[in-house]
C-alpha positions in Angstrom: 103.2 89.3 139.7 101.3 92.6 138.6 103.1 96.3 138.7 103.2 97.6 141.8 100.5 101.5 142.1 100.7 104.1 144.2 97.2 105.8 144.5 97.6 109.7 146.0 93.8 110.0 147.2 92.7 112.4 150.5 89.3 110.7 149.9 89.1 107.7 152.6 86.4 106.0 151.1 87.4 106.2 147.8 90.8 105.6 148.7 90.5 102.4 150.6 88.0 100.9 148.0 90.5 102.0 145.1 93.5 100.2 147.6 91.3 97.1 148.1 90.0 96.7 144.6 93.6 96.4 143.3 95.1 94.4 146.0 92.3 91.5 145.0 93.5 91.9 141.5 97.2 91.2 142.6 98.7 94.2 142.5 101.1 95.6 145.2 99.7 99.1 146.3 100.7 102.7 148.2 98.4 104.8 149.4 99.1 108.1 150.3 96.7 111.2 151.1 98.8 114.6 150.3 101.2 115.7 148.0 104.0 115.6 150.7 103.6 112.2 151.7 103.7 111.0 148.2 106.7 112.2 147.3 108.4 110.9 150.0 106.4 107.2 148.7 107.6 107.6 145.4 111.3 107.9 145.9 110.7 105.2 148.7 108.6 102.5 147.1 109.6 103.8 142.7 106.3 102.3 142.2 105.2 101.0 138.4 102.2 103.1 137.9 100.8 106.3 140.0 97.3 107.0 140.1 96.8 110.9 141.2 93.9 113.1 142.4 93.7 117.0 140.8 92.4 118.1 143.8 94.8 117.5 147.4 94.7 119.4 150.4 98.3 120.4 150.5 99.2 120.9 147.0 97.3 120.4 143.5 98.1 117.1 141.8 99.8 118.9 139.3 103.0 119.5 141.0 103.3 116.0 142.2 103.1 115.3 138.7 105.8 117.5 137.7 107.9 116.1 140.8 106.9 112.6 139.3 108.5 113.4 135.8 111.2 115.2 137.3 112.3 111.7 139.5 111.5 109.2 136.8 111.0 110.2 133.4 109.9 106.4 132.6 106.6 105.8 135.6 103.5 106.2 134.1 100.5 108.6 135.8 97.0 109.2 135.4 94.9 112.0 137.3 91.4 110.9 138.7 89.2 114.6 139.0 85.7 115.5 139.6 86.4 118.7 137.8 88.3 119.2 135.0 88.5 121.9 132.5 90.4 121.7 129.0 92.4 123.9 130.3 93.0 121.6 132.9 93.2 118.7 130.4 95.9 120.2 128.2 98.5 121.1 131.3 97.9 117.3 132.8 98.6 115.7 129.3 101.3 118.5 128.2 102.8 117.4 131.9 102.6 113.5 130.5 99.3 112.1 131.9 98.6 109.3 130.4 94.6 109.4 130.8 92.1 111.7 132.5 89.4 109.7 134.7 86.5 111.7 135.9 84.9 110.9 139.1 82.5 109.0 139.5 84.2 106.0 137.8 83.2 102.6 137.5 85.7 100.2 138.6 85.9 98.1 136.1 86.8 100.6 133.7 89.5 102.2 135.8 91.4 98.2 136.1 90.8 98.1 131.9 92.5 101.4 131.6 95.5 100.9 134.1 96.1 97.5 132.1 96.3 99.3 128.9 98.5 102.0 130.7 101.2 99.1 132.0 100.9 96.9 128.9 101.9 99.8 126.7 104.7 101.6 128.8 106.4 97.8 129.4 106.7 97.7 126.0 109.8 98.4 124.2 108.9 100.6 121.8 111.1 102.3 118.7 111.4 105.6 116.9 111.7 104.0 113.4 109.8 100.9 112.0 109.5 99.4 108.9 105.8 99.2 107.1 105.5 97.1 103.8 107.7 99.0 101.8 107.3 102.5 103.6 109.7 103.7 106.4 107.9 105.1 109.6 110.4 107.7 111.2 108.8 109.1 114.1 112.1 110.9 115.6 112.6 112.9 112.4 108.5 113.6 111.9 108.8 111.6 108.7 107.8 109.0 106.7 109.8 107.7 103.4 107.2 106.0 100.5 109.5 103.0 98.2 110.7 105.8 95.9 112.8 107.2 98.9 110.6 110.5 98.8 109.7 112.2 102.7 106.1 113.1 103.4 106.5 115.4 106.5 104.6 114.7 109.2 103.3 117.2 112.3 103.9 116.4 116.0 100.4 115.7 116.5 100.2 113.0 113.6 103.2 111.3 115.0 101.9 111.3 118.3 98.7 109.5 116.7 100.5 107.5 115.0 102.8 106.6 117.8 100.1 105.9 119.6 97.9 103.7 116.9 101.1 101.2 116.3 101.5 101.0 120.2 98.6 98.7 120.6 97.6 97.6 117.1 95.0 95.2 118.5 92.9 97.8 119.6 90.3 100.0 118.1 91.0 103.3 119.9 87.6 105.0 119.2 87.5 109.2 118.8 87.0 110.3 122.3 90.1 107.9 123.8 92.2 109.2 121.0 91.5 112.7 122.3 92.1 111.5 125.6 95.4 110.3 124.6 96.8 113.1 122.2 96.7 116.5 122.4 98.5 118.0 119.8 98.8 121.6 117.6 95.8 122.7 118.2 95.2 123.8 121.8 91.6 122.4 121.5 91.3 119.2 119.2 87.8 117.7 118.2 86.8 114.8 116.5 87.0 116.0 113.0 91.2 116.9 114.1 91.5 113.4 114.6 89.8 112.6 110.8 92.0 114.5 109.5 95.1 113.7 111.0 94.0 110.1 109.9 93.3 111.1 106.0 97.4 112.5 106.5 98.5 109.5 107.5 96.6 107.0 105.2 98.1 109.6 102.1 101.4 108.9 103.7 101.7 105.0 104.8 98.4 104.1 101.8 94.6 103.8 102.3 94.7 100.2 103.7 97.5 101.0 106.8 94.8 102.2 108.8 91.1 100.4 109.6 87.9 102.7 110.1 85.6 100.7 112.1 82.5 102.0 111.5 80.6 103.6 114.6 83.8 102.3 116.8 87.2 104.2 115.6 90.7 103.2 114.1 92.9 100.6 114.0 96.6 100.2 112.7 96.1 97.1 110.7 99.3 97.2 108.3 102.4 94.6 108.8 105.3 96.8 111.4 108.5 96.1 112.1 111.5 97.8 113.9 114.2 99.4 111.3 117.9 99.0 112.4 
């Protein structure tokens, strides 16, 4: 049985193709059409996954969101918006979106994203792992080489990292990374995510992380949790 969605959408026909498209792929889905009724879903129904328009006509998706992550630190929620600004991008991820969809969307794409979403927040994941002979300690922004000395790490480099050794059989390309992190700099571009990689490969070794040419990275050395 898949996760159970709650889609917050005043759109009708968007709406009840987004509710039947997901019902055929077996998931159990609420629908809801203001901000008000959805909160009043959410605490009803604590469903897996939220999917949540910017734009509602009784309140901006924004403060559901914060309601959300007020109720359940743990439920995962993505904004679908016609319009989006990076300003607008930076509060929805600093709030804890977990991806930014613009309209129009193909379908498809939207299911492959909400898997990704549920396979990664249903798994358990750890603050410190163990890679070949390196430590990984993402609570402490850290990681210790084999002779036991630290090589500080920023917030945004953890958060990339974090994010690399979630799903290590994907290649995240650029543009999904920056979908995924926002970090120091209130504006990141592609060449922030080079170099946070070139930080990371001097800290864990050249070979812990795969460029695939024209496509993106990949976390391709061995990981395990440390007790």
């Amino acid at each position: 049985m898949k996760p159970s969605v709650m889609i917050v959408e005043d759109d009708e026909s968007l709406g009840e193709t987004l509710r039947e498209r997901l019902v055929k792929e077996g998931y159990k889905v609420f629908w809801s059409k203001t901000a008000a009724d959805s909160k009043v879903l959410f605490l009803e129904k604590k469903p897996n996954l939220v999917i949540l328009d910017l734009r509602l006509p009784d309140e901006n998706g924004f403060h559901v969101a914060e309601f959300i992550k007020k109720e359940s630190k743990d439920t995962p929620f993505l904004f679908l918006t016609a319009q989006a600004g990076a300003q607008e991008r930076l509060k929805g991820f600093e709030l804890g979106a977990v991806e930014f969809i613009p309209k129009p969307f193909h379908l498809k794409e939207l299911l492959i994203r909400l898997e990704r979403v549920i396979r990664i927040s249903q798994k358990p994941f750890g603050k410190k792992w163990i890679s070949g002979s390196f430590e990984i300690h993402l609570d402490s922004f850290a990681v210790k080489s084999p002779a036991g000395e630290l090589f500080p790490l920023s917030k945004r480099d953890c958060a990339l990292l974090e994010l690399l050794i979630s799903e290590a059989d994907h290649v995240w390309s650029r543009n999904e990374i920056l979908d995924q992190i926002v970090g120091e700099d209130a504006f990141p571009t592609q060449r922030t995510i080079d170099n946070a990689i070139v930080r990371l490969r001097e800290a864990l070794g050249e070979s812990s992380i795969r460029n695939v040419r024209g496509v993106g990275y990949q976390w391709v050395a061995p990981l395990s949790p440390l007790n």
